[in-house]
DRENROGU-375757 format. One line per field, with one value per residue (C-alpha): residue number from 0; x, y, z; chain; residue in three letters. Coordinates in pm, whole numbers, plus 50000, padded with zeros to 5 digits. Layout:
N
pos <- [NUM|...]
east <- [X|...]
north <- [Y|...]
up <- [Z|...]
unit <- [A|...]
code <- [ALA|...]
***
This chain:
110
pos <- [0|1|2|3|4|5|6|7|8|9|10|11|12|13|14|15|16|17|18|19|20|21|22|23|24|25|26|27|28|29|30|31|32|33|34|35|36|37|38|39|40|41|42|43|44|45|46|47|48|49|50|51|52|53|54|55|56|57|58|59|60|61|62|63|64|65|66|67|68|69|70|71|72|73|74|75|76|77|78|79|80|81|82|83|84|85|86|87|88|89|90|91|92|93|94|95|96|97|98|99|100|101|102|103|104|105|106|107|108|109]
east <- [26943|27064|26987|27025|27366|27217|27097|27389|27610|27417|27394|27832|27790|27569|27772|28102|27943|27803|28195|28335|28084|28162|28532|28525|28280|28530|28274|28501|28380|28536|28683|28526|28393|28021|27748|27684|27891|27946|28004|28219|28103|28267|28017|27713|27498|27621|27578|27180|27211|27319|27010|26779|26835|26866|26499|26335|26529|26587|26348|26646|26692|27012|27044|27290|27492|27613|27738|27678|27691|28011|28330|28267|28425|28349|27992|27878|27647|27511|27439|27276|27289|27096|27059|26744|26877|26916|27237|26948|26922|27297|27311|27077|27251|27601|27501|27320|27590|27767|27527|27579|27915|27981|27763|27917|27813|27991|28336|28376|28338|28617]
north <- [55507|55192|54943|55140|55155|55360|55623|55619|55680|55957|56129|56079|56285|56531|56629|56639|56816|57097|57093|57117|57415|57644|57595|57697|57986|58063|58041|57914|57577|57308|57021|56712|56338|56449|56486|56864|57084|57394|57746|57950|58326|58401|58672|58620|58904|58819|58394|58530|58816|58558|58268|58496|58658|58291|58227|58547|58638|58252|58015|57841|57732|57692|57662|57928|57801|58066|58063|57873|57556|57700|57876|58280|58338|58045|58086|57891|57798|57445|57297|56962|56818|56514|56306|56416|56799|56810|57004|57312|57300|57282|57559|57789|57738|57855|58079|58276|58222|58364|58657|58763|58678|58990|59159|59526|59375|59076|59243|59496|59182|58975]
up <- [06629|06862|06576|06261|06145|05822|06048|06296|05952|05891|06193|06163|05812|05914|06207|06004|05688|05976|06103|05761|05697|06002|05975|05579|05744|05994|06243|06558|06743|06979|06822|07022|06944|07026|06804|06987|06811|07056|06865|07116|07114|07478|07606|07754|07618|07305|07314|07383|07139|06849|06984|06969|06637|06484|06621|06558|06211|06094|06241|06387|06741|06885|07284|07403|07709|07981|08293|08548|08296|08173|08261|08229|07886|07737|07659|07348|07127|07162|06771|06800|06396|06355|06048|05958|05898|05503|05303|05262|05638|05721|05459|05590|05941|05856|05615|05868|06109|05857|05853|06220|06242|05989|06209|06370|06666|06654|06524|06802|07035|06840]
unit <- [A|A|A|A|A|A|A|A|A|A|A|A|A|A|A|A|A|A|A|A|A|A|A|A|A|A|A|A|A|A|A|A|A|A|A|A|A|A|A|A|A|A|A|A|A|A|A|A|A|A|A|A|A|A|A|A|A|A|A|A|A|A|A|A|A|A|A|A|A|A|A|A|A|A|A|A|A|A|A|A|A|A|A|A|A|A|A|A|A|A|A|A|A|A|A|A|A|A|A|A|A|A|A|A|A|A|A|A|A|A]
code <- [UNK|UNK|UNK|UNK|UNK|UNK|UNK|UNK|UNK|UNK|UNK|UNK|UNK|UNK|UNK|UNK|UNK|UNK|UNK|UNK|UNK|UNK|UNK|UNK|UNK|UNK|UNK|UNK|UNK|UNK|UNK|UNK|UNK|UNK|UNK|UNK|UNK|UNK|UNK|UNK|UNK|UNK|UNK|UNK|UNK|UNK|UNK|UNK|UNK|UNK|UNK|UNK|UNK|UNK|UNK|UNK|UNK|UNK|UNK|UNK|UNK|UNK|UNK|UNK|UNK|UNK|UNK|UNK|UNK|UNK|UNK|UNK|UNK|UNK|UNK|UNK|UNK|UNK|UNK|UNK|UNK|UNK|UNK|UNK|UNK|UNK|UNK|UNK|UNK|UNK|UNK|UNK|UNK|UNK|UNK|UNK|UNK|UNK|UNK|UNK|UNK|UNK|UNK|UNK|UNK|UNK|UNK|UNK|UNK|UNK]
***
């Protein structure tokens, strides 16, 4: 990625397309300059509850980040997009954010 500019550009639209997607999802996530685009789910049980569904329900892994590394009630999500991850992946990403987002579980937290 140093010396392509074609695969830097990439990784740029990859990471905006996955932005794009979660905020027409309304799937909440920090605004920032990275390329790691954090999901905040603010509960711990629920930050593993959510990675560990992905992974065992989706075949997607997605780092969930708890306290210690961050404030209590800001637990997140960590989504690392990089410019190999196709539109089908991106899709099947938020859609099954989507998914557990409209989850009971989820709504009696929000």
């Amino acid at each position: 990625m140093k010396v392509s500019a074609a695969e830097r550009e990439r990784h740029r639209q990859v990471v905006a397309t996955v932005r794009r997607r979660l905020d027409d999802a309304g799937i909440p996530h920090l605004d920032n300059p990275s390329h790691i685009v954090p999901i905040i789910v603010g509960d711990p049980a629920l930050c593993r509850w959510i990675s560990d569904v992905l992974l065992d329900d989706y075949a997607i892994y997605v780092q969930p980040i708890n306290y210690p590394t961050v404030p209590r009630g800001t637990e997140r999500l960590r989504i690392t997009p990089s410019p190999l991850h196709s539109e089908a992946d991106i899709d099947h990403l938020v859609c099954s954010l989507a998914r557990l987002w409209a989850h009971p579980k989820l709504r009696r937290a929000a």
